[in-house]
C-alpha positions in Angstrom: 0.2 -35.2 25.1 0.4 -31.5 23.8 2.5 -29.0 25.4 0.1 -26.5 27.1 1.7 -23.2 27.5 -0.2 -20.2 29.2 0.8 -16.7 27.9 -0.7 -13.6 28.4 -1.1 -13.3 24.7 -0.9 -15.4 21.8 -0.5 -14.0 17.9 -1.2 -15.8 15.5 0.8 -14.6 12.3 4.0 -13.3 12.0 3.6 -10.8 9.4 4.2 -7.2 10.5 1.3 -6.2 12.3 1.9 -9.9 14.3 5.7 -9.3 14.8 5.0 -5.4 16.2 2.2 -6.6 19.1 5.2 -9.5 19.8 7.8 -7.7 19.9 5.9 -4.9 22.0 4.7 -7.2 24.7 7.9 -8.6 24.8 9.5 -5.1 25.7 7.2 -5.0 28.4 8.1 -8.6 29.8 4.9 -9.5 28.8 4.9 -13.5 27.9 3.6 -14.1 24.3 3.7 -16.8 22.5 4.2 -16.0 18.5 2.7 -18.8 15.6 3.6 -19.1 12.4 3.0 -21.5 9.5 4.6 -19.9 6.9 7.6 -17.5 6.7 9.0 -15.0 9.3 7.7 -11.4 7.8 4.8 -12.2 6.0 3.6 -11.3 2.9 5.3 -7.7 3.4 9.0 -8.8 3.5 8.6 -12.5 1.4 5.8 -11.4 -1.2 4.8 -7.6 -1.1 6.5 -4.3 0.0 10.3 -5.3 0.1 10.7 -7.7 -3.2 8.2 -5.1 -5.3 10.2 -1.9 -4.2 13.5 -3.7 -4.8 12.5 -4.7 -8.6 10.9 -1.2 -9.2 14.2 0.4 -8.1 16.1 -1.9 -10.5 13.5 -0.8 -13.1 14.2 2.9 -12.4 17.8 2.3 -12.9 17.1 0.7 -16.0 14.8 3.6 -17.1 17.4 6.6 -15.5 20.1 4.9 -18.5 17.7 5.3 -21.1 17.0 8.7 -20.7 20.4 9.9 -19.7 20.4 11.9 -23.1 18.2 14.9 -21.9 20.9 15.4 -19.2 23.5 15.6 -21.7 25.0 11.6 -21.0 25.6 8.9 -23.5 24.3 5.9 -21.5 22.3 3.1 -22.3 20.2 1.0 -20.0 21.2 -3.0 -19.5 18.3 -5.4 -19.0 19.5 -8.5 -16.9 15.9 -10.1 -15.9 18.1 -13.2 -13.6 20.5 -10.7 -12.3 17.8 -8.1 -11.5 16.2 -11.2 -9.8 19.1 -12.2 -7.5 19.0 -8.5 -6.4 15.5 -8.8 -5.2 16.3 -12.3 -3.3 19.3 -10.5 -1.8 17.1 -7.2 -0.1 14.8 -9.8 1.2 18.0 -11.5 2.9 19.4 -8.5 4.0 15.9 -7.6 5.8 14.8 -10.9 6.7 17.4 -11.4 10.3 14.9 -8.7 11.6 11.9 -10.7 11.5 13.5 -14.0 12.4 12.4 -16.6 14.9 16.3 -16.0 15.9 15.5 -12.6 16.7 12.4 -12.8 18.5 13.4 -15.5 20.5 15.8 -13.5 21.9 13.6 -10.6 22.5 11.8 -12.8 24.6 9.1 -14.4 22.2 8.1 -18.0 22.3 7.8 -18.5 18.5 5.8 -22.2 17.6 5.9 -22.8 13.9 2.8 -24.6 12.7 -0.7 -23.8 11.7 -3.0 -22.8 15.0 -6.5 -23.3 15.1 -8.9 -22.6 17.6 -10.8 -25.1 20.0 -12.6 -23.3 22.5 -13.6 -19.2 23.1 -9.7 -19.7 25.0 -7.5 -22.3 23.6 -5.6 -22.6 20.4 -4.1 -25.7 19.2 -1.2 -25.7 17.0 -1.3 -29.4 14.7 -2.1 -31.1 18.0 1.8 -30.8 19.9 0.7 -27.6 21.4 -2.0 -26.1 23.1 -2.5 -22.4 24.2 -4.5 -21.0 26.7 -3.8 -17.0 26.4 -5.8 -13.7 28.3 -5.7 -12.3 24.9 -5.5 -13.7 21.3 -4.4 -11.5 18.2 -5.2 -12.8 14.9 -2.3 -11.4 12.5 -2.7 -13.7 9.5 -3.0 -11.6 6.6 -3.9 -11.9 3.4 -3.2 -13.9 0.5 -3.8 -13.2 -3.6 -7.4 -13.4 -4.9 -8.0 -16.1 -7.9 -10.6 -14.8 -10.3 -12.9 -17.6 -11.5 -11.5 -17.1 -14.9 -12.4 -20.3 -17.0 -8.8 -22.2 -18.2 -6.9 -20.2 -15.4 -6.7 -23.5 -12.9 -5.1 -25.4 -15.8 -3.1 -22.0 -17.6 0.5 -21.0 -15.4 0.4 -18.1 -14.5 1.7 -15.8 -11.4 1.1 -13.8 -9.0 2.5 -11.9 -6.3 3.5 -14.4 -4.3 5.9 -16.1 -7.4 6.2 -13.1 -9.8 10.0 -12.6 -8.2 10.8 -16.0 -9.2 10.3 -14.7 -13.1 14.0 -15.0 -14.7 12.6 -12.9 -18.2 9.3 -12.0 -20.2 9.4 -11.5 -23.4 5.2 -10.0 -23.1 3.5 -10.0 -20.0 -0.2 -9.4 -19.4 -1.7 -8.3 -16.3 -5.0 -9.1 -15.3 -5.8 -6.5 -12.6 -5.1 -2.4 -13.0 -5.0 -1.4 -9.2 -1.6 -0.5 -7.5 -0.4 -4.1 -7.7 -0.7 -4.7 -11.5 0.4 -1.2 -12.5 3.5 -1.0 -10.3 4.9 -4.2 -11.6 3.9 -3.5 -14.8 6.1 -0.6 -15.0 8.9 -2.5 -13.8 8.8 -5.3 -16.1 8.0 -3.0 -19.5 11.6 -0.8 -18.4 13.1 -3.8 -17.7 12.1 -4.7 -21.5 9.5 -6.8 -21.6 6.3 -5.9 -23.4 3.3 -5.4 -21.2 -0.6 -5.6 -21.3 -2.6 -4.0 -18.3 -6.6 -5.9 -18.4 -8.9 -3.9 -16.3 -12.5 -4.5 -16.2 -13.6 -1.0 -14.6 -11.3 2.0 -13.9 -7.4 1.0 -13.7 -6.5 3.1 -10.0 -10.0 3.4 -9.4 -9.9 4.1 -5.7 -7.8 7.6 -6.2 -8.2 10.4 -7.3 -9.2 10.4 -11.0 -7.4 13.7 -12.3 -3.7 12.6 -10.5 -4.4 9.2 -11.2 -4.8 10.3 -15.0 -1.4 11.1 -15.0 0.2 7.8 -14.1 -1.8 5.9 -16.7 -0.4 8.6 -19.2 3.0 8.4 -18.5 2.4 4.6 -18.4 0.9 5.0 -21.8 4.1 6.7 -23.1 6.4 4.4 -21.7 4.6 1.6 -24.0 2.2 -0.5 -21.5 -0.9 -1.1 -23.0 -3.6 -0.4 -20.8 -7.1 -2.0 -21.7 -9.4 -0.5 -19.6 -13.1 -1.2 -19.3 -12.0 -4.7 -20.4 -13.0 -8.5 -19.0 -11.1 -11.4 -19.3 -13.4 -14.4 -21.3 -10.9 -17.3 -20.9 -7.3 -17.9 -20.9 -5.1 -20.9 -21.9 -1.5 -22.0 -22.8 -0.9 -22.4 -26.3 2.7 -23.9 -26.7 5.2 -21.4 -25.4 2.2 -18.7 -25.5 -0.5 -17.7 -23.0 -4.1 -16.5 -25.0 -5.9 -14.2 -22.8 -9.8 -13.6 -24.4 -10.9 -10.8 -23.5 -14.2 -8.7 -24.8 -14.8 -4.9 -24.5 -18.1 -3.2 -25.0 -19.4 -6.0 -28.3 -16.0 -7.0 -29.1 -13.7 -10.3 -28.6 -10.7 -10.6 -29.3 -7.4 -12.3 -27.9 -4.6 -11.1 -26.4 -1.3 -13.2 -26.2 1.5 -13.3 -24.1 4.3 -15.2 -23.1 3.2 -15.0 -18.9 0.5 -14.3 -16.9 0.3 -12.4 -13.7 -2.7 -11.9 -11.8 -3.1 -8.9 -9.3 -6.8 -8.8 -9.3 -6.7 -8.0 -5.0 -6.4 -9.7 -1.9 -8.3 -11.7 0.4 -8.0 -12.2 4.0 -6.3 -15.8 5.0 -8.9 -17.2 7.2 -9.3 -20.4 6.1 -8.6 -23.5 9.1 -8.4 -21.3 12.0 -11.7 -22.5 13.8 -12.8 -19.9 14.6 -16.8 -21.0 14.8 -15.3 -22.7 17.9 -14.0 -18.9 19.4 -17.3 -17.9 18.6 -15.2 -15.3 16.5 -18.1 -13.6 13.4 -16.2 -12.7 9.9 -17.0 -12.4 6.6 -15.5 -12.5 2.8 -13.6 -9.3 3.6 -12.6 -10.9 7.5 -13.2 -10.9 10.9 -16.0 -8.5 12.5 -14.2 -6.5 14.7 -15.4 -3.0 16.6 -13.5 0.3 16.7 -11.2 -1.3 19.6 -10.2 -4.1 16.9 -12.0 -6.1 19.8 -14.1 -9.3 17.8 -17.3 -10.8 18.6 -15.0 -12.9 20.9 -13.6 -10.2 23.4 -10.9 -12.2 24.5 -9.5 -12.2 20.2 -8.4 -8.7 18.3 -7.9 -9.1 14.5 -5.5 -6.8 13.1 -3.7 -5.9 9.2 -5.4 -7.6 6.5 -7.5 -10.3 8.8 -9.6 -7.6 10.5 -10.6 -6.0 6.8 -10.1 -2.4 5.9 -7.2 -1.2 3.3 -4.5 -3.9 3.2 -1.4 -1.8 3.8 1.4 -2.6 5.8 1.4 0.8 7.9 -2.2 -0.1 8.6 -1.3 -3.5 10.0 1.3 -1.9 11.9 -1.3 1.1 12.9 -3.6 -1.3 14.2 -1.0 -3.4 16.0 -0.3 -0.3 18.3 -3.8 0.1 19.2 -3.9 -3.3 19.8 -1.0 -2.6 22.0 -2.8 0.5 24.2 -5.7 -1.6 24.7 -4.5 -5.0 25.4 -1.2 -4.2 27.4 -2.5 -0.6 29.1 -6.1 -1.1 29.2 -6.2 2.6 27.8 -9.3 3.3 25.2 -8.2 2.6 21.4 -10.3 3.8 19.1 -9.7 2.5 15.4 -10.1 6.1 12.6 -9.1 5.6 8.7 -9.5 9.6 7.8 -5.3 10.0 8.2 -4.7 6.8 6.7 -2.2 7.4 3.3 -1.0 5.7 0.6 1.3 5.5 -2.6 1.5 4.0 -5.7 5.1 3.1 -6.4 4.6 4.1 -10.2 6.7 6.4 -11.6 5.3 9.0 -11.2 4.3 8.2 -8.0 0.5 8.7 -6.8 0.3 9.3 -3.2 -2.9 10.4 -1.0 -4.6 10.6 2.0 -8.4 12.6 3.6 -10.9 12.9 0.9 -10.6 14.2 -2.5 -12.6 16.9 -3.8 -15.7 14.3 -4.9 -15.7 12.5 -1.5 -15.7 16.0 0.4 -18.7 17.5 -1.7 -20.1 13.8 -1.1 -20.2 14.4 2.6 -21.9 18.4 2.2 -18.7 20.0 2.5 -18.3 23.5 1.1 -14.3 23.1 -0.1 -11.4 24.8 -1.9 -9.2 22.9 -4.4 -5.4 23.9 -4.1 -2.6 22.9 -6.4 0.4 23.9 -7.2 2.5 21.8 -10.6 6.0 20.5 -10.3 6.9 22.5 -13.4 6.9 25.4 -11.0 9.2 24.0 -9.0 13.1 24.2 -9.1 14.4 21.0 -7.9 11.7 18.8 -10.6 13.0 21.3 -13.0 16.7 20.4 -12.4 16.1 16.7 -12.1 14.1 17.2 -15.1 10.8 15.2 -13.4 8.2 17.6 -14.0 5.3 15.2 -14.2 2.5 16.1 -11.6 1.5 18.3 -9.0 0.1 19.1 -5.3 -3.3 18.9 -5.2 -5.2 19.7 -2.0 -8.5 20.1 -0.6 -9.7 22.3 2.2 -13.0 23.5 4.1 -13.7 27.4 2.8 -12.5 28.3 6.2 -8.9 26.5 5.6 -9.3 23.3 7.9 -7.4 20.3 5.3 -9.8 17.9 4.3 -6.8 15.7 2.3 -4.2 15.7 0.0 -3.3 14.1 -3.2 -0.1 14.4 -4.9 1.2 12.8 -8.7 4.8 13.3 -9.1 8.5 12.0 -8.4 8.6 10.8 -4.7 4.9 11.7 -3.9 5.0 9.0 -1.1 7.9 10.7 1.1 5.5 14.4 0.2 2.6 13.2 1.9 3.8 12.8 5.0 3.0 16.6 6.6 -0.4 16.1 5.0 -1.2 13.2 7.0 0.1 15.0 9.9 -2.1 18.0 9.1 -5.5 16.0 8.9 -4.8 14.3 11.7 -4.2 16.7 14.4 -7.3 18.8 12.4 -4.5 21.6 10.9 -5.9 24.7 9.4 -4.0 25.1 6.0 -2.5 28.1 7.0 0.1 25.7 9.3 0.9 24.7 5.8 1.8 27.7 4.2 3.7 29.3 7.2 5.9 26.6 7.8 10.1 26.8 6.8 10.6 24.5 3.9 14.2 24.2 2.6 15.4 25.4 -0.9 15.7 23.7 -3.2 13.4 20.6 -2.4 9.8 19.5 -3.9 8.4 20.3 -0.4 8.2 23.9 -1.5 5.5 22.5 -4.0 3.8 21.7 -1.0 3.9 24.7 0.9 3.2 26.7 -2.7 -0.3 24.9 -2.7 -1.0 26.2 0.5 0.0 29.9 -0.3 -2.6 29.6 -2.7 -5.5 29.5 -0.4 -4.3 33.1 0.2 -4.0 34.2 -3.5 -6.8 36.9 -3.5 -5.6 38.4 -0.4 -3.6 41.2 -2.5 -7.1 42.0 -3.8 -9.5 42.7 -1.3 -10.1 45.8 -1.1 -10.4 46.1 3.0 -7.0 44.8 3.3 -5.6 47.8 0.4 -7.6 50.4 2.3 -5.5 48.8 5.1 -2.4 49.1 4.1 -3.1 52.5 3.1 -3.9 53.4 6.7 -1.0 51.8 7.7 1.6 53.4 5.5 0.0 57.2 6.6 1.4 56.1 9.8 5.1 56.5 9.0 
């Protein structure tokens, strides 16, 4: 007979949205129960985040050697595709004793490995040795790499995420797919020497902001990845040690050949064999139906991260896993908002953002100023020679920050007082009053702000002013 266990929750999938809500109730000597079929961490730690920040910081070494000469050293970069490899492997094991079963069983967290499914509105079986009968049910199963129905791809190798780490060399890569997945790795792999091919059928970064996101695909460009936008992908097949990629733009055909394949062409949530017909649990291609508690149709089941929908980002999964948290644990009113929500592009430059750009505000009837400030015009880029980019932000024409985009070395660490500004509703003159230190790229940020205040000097009410003032003594 199947072990019946009775916690007060159950999550299903240990990725990080999964492991925070476990390891939250757990604090609380709440007893959860934590299933997983798959590896400790999820996508983020085995697939995602960790492995493709590890090989882009190899890259970047790489790159730093072979353009030492503008700082006046003779150096010259070292490609070492298995070695760079080993190094990726090796941050994964250094991180990976923090997600363990090990761990979490000894934070208190039942963890059942095995696929769970559900069997009633309040059971979950897990391959028929264990059944679970839980208050509440999280659903914390992620995501997993979408397949385009490419005709020959089923019968072509090829990569993706999931094995791209496993890649020992590439002598010419092609990427099918120009969103933040393709273009970060293809960065990586063109410094790390391998020739590289970007296929995008639209816009490549078509979800930011099109003037910053300009600038990546330039200095992409420059670096020697070849960047076929407005581009679809015909067929593909192996041809001896060669991959043929057909692809057609506008009236023409023509093929494109490689020696590997990876597709980044977006995600899909993993959904597939959890029952959840029986929950009476609604979803859809892009997941489960939840309501602005992360509640589903099934009040007794939250889905969170990647399952419940939305954009696919680690800090989101973790962001709704502490709403999850109020609501579930405190009974205190969680109510799920995306307008603070940033992210980054791990390019180099990188492309961070968060709020609406200038379009999406004058979409919604805003009346808006656009503020920017270049990293040319900043000392620190200009000693670390990494001028590329600039601030760029947008605000109501009474000051309140609508959002923020910024191009330019370590963009992602930037954006972080932005996202604090939208979402406590700062006016922008917060921004420009605030201490930053010299010399730092934060002064970029505080720069844009000052220029809200640019005609200030000019108005005459504030001269005649400063006239009355100075008669005073």
């Amino acid at each position: 007979m199947a072990e019946l266990l009775r916690p007060d929750i159950c999550v299903i999938g240990a990725g990080a949205g999964g492991l925070t809500v476990a390891a939250a109730a757990a604090a609380f000597a709440v007893p959860v129960v934590l299933v997983e079929n798959h590896k400790m961490g999820g996508d983020c730690l085995n697939y995602g985040c960790v492995p493709s920040k590890a090989l882009i910081a190899a890259a970047n070494r790489a790159h730093n050697g072979a353009t030492a000469g503008v700082f006046g050293i003779d150096a010259r970069p070292v490609t070492a595709f298995a070695r760079t490899s080993r190094h990726v492997h090796d941050v994964i094991a250094a991180i990976a004793p923090n997600d363990s079963k090990e761990r979490f069983t000894g934070l208190g967290v039942r963890v059942v490995s095995g696929t769970a499914r559900f069997t009633s509105p309040d059971t979950v079986a897990v391959e028929d040795a264990i059944e679970i009968k839980a208050r509440r049910f999280i659903i914390a199963t992620g995501s997993a790499p979408t397949i385009p129905p490419i005709p020959g791809l089923d019968a072509t190798p090829h990569f993706t995420n999931e094995t791209i780490f496993d890649l020992p060399a590439a002598a010419h890569l092609v990427v099918i797919g120009g969103g933040p997945v393709g273009l970060e790795l293809a960065q990586a792999f063109r410094r790390l020497g391998a020739a590289v091919t970007v296929i995008e059928a639209v816009r490549p970064l078509a979800k930011d902001d099109q003037e910053c996101a300009q600038i990546v695909l330039d200095a992409l460009a420059r670096e020697g990845v070849a960047i076929r936008a407005g581009t679809t992908v015909q067929s593909v097949r192996q041809t001896g040690d060669d991959i043929e990629v057909t692809v057609k733009s506008g009236d023409t055909v023509e093929t494109v050949t490689g020696s590997h394949l990876l597709i980044a062409a977006g995600r899909a949530p993993k959904l597939d064999g959890l029952g959840l017909e029986a929950a009476g649990i609604a979803y859809g291609p892009t997941g489960v139906t939840v309501g602005r508690g992360l509640k589903t149709t099934n009040r007794r089941v939250y889905a969170i991260g990647d399952a419940a929908g939305g954009p696919m980002f680690t800090h989101v999964a973790n962001y709704h896993a502490s709403l999850v948290i109020r609501n579930a644990l405190f009974r205190l009113r969680a109510k799920l908002r995306y307008n603070a929500v940033p992210w980054v592009t791990f390019t180099d430059p990188e492309l961070a953002h968060v709020g609406l750009n200038d379009e999406q505000a004058k979409q919604q009837g805003h009346r808006i100023r656009v503020l920017r400030w270049p990293y040319r015009e900043n000392d620190r880029a200009q000693a670390e020679r990494a001028t590329q980019g600039h601030v760029k932000v947008v605000t109501t024409t009474r000051g309140r920050i609508l959002g923020a985009t910024i191009v330019g070395a370590q963009a992602g660490e930037l954006i972080t007082p932005w996202t604090l500004a939208i979402d406590q509703g700062l006016n922008i003159r917060a921004m420009a009053q605030v201490v930053v230190p010299y010399p730092t790229r934060s002064e970029a940020g505080k720069r844009a702000a000052l220029c809200y205040f640019a005609s200030v000097p000019a108005n005459p009410h504030v001269r005649r002013a400063i006239r009355w003032l100075r008669r005073l003594g």
